[in-house]
PDB file with one MODEL, atoms N, CA, C and O in Angstrom:
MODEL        1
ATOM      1  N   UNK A   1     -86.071  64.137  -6.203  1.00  0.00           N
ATOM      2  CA  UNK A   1     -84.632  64.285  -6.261  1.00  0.00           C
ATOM      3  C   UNK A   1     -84.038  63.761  -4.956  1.00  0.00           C
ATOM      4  O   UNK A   1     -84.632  64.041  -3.914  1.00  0.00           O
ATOM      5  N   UNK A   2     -82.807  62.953  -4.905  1.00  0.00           N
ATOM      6  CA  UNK A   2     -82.389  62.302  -3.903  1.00  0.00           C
ATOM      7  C   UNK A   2     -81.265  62.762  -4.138  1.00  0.00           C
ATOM      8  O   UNK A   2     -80.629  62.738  -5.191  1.00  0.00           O
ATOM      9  N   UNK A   3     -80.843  63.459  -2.536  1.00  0.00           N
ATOM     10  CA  UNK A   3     -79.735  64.106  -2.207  1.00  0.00           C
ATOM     11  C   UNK A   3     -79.037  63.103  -1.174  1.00  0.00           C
ATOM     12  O   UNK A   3     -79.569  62.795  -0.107  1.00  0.00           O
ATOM     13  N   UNK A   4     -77.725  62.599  -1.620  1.00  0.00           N
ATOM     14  CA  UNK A   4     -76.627  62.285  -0.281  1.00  0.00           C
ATOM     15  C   UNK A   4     -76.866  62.516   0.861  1.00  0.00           C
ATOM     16  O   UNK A   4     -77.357  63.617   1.108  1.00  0.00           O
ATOM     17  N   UNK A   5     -76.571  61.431   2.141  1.00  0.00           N
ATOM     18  CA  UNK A   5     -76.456  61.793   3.383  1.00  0.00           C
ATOM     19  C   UNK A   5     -75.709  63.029   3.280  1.00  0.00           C
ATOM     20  O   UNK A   5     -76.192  64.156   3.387  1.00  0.00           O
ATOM     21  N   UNK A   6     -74.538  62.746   3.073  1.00  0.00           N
ATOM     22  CA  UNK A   6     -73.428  63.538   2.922  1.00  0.00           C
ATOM     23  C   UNK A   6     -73.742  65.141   3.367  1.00  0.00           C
ATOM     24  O   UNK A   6     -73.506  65.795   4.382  1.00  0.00           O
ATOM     25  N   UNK A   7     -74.523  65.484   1.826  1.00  0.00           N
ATOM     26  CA  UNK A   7     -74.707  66.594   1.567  1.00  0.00           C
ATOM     27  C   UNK A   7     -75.837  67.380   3.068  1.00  0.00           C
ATOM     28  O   UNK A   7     -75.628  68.305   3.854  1.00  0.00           O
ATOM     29  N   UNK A   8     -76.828  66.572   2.895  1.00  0.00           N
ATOM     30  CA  UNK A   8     -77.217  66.957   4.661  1.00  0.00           C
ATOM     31  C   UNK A   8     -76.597  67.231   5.497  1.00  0.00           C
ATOM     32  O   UNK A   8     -76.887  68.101   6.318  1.00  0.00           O
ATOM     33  N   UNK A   9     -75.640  66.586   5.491  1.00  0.00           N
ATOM     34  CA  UNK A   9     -74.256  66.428   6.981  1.00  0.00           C
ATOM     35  C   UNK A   9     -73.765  67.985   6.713  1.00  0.00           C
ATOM     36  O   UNK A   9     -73.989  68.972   7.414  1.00  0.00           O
ATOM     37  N   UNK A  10     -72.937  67.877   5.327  1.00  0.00           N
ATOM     38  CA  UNK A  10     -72.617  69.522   5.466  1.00  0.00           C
ATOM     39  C   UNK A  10     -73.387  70.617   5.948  1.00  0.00           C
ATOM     40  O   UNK A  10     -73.038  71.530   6.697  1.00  0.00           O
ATOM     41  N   UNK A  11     -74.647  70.361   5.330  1.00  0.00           N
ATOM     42  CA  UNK A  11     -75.708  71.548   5.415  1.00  0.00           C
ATOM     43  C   UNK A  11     -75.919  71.959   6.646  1.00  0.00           C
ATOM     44  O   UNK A  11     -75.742  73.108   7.048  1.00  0.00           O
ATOM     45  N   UNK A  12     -76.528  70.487   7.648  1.00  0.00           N
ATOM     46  CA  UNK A  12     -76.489  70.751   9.092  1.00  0.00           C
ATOM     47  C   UNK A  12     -74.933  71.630  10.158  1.00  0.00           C
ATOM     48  O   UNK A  12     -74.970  72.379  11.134  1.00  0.00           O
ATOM     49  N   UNK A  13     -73.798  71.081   9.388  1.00  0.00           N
ATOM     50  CA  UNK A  13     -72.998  71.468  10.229  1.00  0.00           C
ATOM     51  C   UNK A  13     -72.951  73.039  10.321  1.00  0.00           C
ATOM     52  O   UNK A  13     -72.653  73.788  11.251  1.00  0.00           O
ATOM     53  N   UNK A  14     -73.439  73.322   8.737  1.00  0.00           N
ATOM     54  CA  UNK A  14     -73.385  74.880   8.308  1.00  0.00           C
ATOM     55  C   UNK A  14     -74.477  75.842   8.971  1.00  0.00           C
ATOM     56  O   UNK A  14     -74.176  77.029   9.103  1.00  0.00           O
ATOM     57  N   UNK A  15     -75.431  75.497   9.294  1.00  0.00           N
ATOM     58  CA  UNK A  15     -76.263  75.974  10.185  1.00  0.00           C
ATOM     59  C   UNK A  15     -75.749  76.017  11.459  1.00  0.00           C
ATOM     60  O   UNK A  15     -75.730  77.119  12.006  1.00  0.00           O
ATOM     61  N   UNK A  16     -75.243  74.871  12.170  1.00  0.00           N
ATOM     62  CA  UNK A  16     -74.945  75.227  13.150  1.00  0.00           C
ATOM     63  C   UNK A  16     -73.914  76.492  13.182  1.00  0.00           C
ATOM     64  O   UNK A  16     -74.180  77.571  13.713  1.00  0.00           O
ATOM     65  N   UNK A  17     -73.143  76.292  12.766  1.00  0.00           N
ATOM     66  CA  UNK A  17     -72.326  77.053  12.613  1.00  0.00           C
ATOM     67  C   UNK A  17     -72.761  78.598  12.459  1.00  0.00           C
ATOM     68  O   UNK A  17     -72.325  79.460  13.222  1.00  0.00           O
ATOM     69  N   UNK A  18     -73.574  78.849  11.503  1.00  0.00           N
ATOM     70  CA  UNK A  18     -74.148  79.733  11.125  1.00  0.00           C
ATOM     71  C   UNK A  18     -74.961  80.446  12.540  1.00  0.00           C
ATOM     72  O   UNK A  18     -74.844  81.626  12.872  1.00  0.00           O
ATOM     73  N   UNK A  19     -75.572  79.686  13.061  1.00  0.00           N
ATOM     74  CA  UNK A  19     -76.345  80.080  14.936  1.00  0.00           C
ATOM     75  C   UNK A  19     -75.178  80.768  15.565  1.00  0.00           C
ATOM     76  O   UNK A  19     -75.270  81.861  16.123  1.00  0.00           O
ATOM     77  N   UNK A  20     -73.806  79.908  15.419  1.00  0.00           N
ATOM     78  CA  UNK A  20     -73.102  80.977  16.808  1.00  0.00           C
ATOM     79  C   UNK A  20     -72.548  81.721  16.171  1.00  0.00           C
ATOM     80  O   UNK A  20     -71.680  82.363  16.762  1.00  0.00           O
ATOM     81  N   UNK A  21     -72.732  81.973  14.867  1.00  0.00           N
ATOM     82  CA  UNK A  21     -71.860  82.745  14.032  1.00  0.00           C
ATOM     83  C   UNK A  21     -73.158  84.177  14.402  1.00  0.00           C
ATOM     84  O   UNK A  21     -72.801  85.113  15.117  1.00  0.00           O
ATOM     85  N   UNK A  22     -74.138  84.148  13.999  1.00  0.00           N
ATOM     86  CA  UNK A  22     -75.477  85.394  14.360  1.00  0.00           C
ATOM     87  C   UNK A  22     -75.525  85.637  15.524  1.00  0.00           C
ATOM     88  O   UNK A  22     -75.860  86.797  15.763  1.00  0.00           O
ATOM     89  N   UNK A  23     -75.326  85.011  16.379  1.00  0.00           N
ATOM     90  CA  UNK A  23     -75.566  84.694  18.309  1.00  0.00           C
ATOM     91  C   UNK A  23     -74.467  85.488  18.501  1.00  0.00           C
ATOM     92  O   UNK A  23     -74.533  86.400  19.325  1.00  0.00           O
ATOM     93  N   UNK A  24     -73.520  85.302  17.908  1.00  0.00           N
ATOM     94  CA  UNK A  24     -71.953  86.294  18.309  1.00  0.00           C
ATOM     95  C   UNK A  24     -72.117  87.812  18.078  1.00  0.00           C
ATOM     96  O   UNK A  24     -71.970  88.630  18.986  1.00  0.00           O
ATOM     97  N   UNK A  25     -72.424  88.130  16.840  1.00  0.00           N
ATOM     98  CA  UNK A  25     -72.163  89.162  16.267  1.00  0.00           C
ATOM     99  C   UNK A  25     -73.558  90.221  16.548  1.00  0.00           C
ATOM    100  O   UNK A  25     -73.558  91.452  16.586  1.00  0.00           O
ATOM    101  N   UNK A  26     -74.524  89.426  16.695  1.00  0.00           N
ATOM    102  CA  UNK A  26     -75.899  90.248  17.911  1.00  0.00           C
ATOM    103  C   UNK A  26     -75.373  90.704  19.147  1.00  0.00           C
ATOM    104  O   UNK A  26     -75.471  91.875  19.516  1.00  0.00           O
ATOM    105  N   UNK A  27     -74.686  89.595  19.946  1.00  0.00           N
ATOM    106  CA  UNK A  27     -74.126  90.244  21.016  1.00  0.00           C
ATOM    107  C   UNK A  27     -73.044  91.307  20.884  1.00  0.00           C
ATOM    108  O   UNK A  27     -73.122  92.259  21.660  1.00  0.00           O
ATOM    109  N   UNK A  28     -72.047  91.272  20.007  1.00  0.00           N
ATOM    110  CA  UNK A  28     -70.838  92.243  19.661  1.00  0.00           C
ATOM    111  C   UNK A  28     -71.405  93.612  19.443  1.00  0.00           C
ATOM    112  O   UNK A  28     -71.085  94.707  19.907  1.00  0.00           O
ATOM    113  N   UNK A  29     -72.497  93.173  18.459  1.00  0.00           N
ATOM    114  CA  UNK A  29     -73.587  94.626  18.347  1.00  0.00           C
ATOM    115  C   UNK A  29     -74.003  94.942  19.791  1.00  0.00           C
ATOM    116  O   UNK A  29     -73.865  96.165  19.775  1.00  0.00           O
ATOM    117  N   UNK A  30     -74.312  94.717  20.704  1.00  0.00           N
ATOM    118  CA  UNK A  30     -74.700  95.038  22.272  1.00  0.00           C
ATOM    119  C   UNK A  30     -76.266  94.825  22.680  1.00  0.00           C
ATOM    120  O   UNK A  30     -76.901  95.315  23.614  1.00  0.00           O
ATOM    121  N   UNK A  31     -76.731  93.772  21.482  1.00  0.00           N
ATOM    122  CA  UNK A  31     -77.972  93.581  21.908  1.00  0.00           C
ATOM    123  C   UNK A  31     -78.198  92.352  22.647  1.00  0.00           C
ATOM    124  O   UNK A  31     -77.783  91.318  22.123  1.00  0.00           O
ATOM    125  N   UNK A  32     -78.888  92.268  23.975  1.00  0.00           N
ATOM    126  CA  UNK A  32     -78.489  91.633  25.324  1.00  0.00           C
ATOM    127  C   UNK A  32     -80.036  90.476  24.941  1.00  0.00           C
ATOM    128  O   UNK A  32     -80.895  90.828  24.133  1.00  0.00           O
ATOM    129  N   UNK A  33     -80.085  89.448  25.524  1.00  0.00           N
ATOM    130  CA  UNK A  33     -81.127  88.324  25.022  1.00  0.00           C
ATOM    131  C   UNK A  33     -80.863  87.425  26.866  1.00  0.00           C
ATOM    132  O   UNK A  33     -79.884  87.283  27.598  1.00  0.00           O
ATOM    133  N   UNK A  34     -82.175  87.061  26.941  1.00  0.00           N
ATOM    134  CA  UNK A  34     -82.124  85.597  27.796  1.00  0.00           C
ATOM    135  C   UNK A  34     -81.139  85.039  27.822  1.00  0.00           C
ATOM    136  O   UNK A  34     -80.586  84.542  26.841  1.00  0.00           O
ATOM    137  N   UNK A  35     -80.590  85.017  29.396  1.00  0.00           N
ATOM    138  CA  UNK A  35     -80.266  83.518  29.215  1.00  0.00           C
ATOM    139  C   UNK A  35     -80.475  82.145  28.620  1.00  0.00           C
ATOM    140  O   UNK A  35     -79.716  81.393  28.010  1.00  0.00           O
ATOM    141  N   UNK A  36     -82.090  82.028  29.086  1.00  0.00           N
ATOM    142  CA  UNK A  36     -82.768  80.882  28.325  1.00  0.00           C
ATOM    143  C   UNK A  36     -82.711  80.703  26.791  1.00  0.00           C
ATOM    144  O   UNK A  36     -82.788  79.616  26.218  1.00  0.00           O
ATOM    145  N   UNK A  37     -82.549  82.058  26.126  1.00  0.00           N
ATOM    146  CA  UNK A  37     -82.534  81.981  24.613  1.00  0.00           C
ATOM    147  C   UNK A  37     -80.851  81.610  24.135  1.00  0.00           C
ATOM    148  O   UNK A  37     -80.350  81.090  23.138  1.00  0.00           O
ATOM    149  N   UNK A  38     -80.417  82.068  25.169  1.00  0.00           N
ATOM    150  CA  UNK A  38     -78.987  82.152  24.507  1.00  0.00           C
ATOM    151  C   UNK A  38     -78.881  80.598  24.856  1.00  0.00           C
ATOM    152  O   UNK A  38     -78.886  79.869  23.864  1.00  0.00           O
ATOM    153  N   UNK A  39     -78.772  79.871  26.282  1.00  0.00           N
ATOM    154  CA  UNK A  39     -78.226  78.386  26.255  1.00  0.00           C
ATOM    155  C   UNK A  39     -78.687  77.805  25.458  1.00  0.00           C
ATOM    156  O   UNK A  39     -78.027  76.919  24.914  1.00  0.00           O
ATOM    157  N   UNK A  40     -80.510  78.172  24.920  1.00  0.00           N
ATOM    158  CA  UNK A  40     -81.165  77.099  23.601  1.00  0.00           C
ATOM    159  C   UNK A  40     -80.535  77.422  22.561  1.00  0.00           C
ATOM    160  O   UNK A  40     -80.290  76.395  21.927  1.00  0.00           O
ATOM    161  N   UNK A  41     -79.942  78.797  21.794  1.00  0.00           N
ATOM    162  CA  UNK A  41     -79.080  78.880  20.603  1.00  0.00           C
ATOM    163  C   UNK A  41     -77.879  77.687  21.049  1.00  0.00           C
ATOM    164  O   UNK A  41     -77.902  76.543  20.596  1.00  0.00           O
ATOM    165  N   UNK A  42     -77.125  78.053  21.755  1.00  0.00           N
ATOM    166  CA  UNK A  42     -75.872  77.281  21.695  1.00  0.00           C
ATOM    167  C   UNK A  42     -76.208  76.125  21.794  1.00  0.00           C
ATOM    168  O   UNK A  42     -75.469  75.462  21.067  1.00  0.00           O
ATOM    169  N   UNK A  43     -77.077  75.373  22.407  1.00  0.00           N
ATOM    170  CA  UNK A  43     -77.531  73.857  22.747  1.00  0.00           C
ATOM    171  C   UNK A  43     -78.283  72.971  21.433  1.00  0.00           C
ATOM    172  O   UNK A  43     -78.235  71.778  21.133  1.00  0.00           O
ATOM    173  N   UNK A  44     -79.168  74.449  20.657  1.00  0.00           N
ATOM    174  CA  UNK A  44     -79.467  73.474  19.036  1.00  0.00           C
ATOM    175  C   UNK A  44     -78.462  73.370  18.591  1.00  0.00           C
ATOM    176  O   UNK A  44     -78.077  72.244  18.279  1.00  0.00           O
ATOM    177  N   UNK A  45     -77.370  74.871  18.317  1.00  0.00           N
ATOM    178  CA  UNK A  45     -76.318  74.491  17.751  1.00  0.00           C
ATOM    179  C   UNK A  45     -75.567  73.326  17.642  1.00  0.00           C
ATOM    180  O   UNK A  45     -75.435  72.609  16.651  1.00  0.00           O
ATOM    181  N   UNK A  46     -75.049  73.193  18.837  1.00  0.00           N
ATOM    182  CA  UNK A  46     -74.162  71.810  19.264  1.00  0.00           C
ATOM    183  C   UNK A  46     -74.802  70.826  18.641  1.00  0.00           C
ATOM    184  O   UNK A  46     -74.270  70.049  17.849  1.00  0.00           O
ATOM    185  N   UNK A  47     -76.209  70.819  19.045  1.00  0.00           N
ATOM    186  CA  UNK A  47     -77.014  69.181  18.344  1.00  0.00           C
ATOM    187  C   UNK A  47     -76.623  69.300  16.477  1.00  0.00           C
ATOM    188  O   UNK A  47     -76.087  68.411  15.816  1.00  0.00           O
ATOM    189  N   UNK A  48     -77.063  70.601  15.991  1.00  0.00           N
ATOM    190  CA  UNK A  48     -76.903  70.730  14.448  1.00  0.00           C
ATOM    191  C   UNK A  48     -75.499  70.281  14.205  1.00  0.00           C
ATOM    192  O   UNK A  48     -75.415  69.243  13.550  1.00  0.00           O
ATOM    193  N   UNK A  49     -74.672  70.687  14.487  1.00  0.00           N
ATOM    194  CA  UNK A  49     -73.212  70.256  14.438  1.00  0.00           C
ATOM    195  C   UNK A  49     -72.713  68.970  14.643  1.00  0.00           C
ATOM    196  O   UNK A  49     -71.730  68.618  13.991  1.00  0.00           O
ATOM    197  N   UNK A  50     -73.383  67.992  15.677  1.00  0.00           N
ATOM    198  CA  UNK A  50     -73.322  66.858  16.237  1.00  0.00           C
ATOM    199  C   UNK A  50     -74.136  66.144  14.922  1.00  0.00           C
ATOM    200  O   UNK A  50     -73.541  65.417  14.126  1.00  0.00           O
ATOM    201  N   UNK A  51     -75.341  66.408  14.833  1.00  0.00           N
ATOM    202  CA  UNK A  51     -76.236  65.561  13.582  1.00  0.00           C
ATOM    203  C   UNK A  51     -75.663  65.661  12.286  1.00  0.00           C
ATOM    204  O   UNK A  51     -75.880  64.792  11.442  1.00  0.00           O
ATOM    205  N   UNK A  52     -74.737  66.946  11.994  1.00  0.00           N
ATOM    206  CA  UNK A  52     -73.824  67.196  10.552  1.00  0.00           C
ATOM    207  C   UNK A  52     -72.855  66.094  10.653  1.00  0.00           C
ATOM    208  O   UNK A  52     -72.776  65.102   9.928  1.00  0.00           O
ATOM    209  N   UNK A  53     -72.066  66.449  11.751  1.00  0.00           N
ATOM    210  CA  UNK A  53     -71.339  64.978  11.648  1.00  0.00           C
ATOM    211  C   UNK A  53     -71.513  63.729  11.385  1.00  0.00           C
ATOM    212  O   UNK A  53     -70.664  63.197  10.670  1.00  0.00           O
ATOM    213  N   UNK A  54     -72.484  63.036  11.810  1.00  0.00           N
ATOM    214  CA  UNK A  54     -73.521  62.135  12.111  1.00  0.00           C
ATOM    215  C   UNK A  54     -73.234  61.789  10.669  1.00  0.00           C
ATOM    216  O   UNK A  54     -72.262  61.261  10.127  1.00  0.00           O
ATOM    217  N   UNK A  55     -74.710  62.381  10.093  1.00  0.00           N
ATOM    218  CA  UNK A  55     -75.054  62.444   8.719  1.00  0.00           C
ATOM    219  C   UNK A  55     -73.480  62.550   7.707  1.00  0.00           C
ATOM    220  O   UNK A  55     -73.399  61.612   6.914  1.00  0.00           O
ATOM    221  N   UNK A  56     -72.545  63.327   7.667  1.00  0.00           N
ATOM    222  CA  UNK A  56     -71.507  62.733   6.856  1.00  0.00           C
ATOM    223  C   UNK A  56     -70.957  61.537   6.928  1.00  0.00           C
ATOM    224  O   UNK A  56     -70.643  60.932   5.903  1.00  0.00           O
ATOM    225  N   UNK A  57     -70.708  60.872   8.547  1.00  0.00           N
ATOM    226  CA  UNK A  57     -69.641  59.983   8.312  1.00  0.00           C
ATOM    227  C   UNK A  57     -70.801  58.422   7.984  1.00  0.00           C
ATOM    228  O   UNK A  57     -70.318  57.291   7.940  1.00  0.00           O
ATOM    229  N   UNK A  58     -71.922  58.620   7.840  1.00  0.00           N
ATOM    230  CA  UNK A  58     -73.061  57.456   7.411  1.00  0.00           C
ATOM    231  C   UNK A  58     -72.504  57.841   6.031  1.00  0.00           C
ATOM    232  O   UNK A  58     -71.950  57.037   5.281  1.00  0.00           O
ATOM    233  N   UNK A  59     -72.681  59.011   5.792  1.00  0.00           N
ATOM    234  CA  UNK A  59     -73.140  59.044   4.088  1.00  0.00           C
ATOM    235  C   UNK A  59     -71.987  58.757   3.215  1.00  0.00           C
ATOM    236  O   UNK A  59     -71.973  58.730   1.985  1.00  0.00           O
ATOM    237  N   UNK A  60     -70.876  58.516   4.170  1.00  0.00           N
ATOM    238  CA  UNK A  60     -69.284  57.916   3.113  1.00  0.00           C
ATOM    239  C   UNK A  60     -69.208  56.435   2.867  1.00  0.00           C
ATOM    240  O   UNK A  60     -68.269  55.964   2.226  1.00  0.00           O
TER     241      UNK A  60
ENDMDL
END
């Protein structure tokens, strides 16, 4: 089965999204994490979000 760039593009952006969306609401809860873990959440994020984009504006 062959899926659209496109549809990748969304998917990725939605993950990212989805990272600072869990990353937020862990911390709101008061549970405290690395530095190191936290800049690598936000830093895949950004890339997932960056590669969603990516991947949509190829796949139009």
């Amino acid at each position: 089965m062959n899926l659209p760039d496109w549809f990748y593009g969304v998917a990725s952006i939605l993950a990212g999204v989805m990272i600072f969306f869990l990353t937020w609401k862990k911390r709101q809860r008061g549970v405290r994490e690395d530095r190191y873990n936290l800049i690598g959440k936000l830093f895949i994020g950004l890339f997932m979000i960056a590669f969603g984009v990516l991947l949509f504006k190829a796949g139009k």
